[in-house]
C-alpha positions as CSV (number, residue, x, y, z in Angstrom):
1,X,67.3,128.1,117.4
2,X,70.8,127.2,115.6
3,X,71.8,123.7,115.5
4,X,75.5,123.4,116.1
5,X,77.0,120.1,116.2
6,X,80.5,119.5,117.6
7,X,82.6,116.2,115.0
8,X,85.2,114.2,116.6
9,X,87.0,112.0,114.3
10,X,89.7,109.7,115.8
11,X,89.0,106.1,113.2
12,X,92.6,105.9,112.3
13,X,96.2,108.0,112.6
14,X,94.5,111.6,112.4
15,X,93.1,113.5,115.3
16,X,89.7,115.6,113.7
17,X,87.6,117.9,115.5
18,X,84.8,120.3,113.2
19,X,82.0,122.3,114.4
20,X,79.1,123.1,111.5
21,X,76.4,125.5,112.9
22,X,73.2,124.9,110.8
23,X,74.5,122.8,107.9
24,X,77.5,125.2,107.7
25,X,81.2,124.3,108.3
26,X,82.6,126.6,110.7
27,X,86.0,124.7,111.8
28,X,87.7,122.1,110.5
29,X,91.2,121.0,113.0
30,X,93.4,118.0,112.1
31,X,95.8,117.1,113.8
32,X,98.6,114.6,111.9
33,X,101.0,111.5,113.1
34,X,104.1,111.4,111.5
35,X,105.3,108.8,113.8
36,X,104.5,106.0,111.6
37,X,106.2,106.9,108.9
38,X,109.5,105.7,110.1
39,X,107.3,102.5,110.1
40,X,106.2,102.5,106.9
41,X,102.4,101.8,108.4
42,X,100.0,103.0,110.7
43,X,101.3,101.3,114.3
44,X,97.7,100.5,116.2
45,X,99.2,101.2,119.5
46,X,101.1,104.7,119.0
47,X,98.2,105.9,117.0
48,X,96.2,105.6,120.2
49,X,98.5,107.3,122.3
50,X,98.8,110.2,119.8
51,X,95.0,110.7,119.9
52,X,95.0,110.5,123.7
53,X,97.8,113.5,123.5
54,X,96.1,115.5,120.7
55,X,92.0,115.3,121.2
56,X,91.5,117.9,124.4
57,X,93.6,120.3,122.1
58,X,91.9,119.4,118.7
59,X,88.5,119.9,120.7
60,X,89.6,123.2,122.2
61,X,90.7,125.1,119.0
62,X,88.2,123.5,117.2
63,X,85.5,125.7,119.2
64,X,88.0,128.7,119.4
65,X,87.9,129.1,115.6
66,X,84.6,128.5,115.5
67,X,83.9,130.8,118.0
68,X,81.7,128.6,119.8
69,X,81.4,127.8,123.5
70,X,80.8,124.4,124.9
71,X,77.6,125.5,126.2
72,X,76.6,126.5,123.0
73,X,76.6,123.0,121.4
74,X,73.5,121.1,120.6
75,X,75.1,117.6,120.1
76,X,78.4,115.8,119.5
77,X,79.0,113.6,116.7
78,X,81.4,111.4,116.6
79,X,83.3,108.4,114.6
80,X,81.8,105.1,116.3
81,X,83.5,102.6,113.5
82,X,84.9,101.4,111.2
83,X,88.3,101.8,112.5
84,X,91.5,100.6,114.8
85,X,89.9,99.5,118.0
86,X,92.2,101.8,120.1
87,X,91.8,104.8,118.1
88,X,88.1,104.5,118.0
89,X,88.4,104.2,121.6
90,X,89.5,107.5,122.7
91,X,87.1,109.8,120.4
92,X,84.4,107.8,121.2
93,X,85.2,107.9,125.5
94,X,85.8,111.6,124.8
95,X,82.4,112.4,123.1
96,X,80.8,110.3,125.6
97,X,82.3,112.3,128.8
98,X,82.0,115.6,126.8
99,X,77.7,115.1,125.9
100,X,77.3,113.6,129.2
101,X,79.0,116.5,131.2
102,X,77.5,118.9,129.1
103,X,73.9,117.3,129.1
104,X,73.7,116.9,125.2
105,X,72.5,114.4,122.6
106,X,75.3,111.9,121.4
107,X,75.1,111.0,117.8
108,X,77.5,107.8,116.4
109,X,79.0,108.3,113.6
110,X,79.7,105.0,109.9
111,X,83.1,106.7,108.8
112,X,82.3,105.1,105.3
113,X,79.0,107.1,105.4
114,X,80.6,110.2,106.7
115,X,83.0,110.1,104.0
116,X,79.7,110.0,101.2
117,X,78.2,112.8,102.9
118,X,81.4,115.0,102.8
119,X,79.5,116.3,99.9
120,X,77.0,118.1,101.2
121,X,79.7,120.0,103.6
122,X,79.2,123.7,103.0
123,X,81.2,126.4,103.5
124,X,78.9,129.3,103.1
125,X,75.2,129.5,102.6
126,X,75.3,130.0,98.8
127,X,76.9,126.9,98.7
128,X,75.1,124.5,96.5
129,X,76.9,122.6,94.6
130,X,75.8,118.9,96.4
131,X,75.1,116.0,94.6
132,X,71.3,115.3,93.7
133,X,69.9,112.2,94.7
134,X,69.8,109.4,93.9
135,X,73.7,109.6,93.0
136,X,76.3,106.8,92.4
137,X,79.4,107.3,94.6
138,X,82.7,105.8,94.1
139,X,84.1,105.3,97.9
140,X,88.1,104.7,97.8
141,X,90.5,104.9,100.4
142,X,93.2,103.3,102.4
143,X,91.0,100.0,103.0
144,X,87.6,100.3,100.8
145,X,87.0,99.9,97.6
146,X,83.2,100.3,96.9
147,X,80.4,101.7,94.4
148,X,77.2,103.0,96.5
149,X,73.6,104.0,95.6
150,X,73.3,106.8,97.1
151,X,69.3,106.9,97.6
152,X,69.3,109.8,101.0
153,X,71.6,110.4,103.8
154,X,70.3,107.5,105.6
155,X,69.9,104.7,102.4
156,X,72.6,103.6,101.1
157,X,73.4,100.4,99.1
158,X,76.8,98.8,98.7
159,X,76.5,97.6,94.9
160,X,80.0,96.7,94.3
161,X,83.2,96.4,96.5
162,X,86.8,94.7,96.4
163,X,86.6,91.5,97.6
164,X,90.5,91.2,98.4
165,X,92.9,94.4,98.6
166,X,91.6,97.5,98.4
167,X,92.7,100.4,95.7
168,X,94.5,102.4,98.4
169,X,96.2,99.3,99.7
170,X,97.5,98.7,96.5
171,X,99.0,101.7,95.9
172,X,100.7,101.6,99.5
173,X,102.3,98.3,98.9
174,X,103.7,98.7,95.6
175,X,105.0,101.9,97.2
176,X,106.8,100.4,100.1
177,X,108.1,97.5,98.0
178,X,110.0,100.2,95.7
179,X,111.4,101.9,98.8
180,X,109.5,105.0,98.1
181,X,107.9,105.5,101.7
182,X,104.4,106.1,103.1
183,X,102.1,107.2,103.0
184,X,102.6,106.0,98.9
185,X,99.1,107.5,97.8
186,X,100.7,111.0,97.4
187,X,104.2,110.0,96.8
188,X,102.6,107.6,93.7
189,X,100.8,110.1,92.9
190,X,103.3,113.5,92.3
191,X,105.6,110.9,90.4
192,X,102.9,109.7,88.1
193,X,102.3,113.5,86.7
194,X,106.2,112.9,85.6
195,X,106.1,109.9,83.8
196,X,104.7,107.7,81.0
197,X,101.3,105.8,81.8
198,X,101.9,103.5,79.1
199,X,105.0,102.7,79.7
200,X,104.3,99.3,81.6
201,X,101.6,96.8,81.1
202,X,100.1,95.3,84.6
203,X,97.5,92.3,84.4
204,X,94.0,93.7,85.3
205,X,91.3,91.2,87.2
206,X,88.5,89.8,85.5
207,X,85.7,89.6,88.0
208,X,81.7,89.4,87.4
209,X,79.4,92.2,88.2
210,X,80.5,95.3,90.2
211,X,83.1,93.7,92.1
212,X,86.7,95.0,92.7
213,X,90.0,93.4,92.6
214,X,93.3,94.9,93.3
215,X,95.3,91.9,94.3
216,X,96.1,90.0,91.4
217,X,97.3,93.9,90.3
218,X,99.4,94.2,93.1
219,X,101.2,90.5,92.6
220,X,101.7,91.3,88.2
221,X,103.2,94.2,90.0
222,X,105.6,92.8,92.4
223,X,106.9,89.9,90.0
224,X,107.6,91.9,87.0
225,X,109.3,94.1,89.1
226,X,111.3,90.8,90.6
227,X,112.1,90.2,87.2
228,X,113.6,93.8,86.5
229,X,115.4,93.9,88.6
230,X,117.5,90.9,88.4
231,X,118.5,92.6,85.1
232,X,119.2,95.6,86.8
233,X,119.5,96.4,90.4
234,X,119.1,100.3,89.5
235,X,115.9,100.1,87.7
236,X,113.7,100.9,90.5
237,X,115.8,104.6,90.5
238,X,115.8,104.3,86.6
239,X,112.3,103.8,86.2
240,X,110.4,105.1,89.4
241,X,108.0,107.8,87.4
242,X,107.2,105.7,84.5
243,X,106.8,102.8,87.3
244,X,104.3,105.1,89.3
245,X,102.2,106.9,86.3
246,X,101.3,102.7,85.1
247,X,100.5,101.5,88.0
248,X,97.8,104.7,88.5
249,X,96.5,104.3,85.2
250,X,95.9,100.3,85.5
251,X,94.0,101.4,88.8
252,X,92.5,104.2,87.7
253,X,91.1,102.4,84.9
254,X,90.1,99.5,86.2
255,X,87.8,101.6,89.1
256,X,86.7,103.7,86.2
257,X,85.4,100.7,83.9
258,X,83.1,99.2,86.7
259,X,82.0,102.7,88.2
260,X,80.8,103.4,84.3
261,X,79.1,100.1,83.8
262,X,77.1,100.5,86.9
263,X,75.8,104.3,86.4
264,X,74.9,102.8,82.4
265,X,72.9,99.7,83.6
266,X,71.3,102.1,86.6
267,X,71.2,105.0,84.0
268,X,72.4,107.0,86.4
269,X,74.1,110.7,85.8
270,X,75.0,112.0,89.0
271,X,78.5,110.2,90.1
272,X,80.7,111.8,92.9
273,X,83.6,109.9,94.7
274,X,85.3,110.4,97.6
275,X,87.8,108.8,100.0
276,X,91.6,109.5,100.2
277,X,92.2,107.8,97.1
278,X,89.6,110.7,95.3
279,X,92.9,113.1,96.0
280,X,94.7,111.3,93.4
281,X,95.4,113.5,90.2
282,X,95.0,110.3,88.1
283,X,91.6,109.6,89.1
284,X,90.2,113.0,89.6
285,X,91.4,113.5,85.4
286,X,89.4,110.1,84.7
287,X,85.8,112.0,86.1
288,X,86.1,115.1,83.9
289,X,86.8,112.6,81.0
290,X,84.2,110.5,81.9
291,X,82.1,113.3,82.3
292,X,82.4,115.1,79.2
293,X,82.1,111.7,77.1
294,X,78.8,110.3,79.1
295,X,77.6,113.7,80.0
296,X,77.5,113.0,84.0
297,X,77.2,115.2,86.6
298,X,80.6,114.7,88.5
299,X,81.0,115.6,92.2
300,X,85.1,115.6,93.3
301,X,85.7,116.8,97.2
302,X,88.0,119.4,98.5
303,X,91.6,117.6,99.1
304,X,90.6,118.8,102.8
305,X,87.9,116.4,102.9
306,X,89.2,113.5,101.0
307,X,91.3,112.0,103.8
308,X,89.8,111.4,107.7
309,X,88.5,115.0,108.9
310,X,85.4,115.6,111.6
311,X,83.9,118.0,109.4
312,X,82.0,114.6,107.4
313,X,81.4,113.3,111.0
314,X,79.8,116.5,111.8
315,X,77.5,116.7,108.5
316,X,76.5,113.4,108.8
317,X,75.7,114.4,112.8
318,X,73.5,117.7,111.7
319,X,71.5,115.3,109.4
320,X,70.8,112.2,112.2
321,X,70.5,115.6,114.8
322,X,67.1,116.7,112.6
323,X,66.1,113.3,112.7
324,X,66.7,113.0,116.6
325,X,68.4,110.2,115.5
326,X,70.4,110.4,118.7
327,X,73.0,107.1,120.4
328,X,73.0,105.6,124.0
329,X,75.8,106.0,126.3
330,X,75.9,101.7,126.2
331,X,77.1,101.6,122.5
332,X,80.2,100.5,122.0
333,X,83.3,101.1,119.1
334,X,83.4,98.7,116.5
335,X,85.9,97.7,114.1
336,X,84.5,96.6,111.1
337,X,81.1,96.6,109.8
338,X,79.5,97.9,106.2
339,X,77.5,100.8,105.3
């Protein structure tokens, strides 16, 4: 009997809905905010209302590409944290109402660990290019930093992880302070290809172990650029692609120096990352280098599943679906929480 699980991913400012029949990804539908930009954030409150207006939708031509029925499905998965509180709160109602209506399991959802197990999202059945465990996995996006033993779908150990700013939040910041806009992840990232990585020198933190940094970065940043421009009021203009390809490569290298140390003192070969940040030219160049000089076995996702899609909610679902690792209706959203 086929094993279709319906993914509803709502943690954030996108609306997700995926359907993967058997381990195989048969629809993947996001739906975007662009309301925030004009904010230059993600505003809590309109984000919920948007997911209220886009889910029944998202749901609907999820299944229609799929070309699945409702009666059809044997669970729903869905995004139960980490997350904004009121975004969480409308995928999570929905997939409650939906598997309760429809007399199916309900299985809750880490984001974090969805976005690990994007890897193992196929598209067809000859599909086989998945990480082989155990495998290190350098998790990056808007607010996580963090370098996990991967040991199965269900083990996972947190070995390192920023303990201030995060490497997304970073780049953000530095972007809205040069006027550049948001999201800055991309807009960092297509001016980078254009300029000179060496052209500025950022401090870089100095802390033990597998630890991350990124705020000490992010202040070098924001007073040498202070500085020039008291000399020049245009240099942000003047400068904006060198600016954007140094501040990368200072980030870039300084997730690439502990992610290395870690998979040589673990002797580890198998490294993937993943994350919204793992879209970044920059850092997706650093894991072919890396690769060819300490001969690892690199794993980079599809840009589609970098950022916050269902199709990871639903993977993650099919695996805790053979487990019957299945979710009371009593469980609430939460906000924060680890792997």
């Amino acid at each position: 009997m086929d094993t279709i699980i319906l993914g509803i991913e709502s943690s954030c400012d996108d609306t997700s809905a995926a359907v993967i029949k058997n381990g195989i990804l048969l629809s993947n539908v996001v739906a975007s905010q662009a309301v925030h930009e004009a904010y230059g954030g993600v505003v809590p409150e309109l984000a919920s209302r948007a997911h209220q207006q886009n889910i029944v939708p998202v749901v609907h031509e999820a299944l229609k590409r799929a070309h699945v029925t409702k009666e059809q499905l044997s669970a729903i998965a869905f995004t139960r944290g980490p997350g904004l509180m009121g975004s969480l709160l409308v995928g999570v109602s929905f997939a409650k109402g939906f598997a309760r209506a429809l007399g199916i399991p309900m299985i809750d959802v880490n984001h974090l660990q969805a976005h690990v197990l994007a890897h193992f999202i196929k598209d067809t059945a000859d599909d086989v290019a998945q990480p082989k465990l155990p495998f290190l996995c350098l998790l990056v996006s808007g607010g996580n930093s963090q370098i996990i033993l991967v040991k199965s779908y269900n083990d996972m150990e947190v070995l390192g992880q920023t303990i201030d700013d995060a490497a997304g939040e970073a780049i953000d910041k530095c972007s809205k302070v040069m006027g550049l806009g948001y999201p800055g992840g991309p807009i960092i990232d297509r001016l980078a290809r254009q300029g000179n990585p060496k052209a500025f020198t950022f401090s870089k933190p100095h802390i033990p172990g597998y630890d991350y940094s990124f705020s000490g970065l992010k202040t070098s940043f924001l007073y040498s650029l202070r500085d020039w421009l008291k000399d020049d009021p245009d240099f942000i203009e003047h400068h904006k692609e060198d600016l954007a390809a140094s501040l990368e490569a200072t980030i870039v290298d300084i997730l690439m120096s502990k992610l290395h140390k870690v998979a040589k003192d673990l002797n580890i070969k198998e490294v993937a990352v993943a994350g919204g940040v793992s879209a970044n030219t920059g850092l997706r160049n650093a894991f072919h280098d890396y690769a060819k000089r300490y001969n690892w076995n690199i794993y980079i996702p599809k840009f589609s599943y970098t950022t916050d899609n269902a199709a990871m909610i639903a993977i993650t679902g099919y695996f805790k679906y053979l487990d019957k690792d299945f979710c009371t209706i009593d469980k609430p959203a939460y906000s924060r929480v680890g792997l």
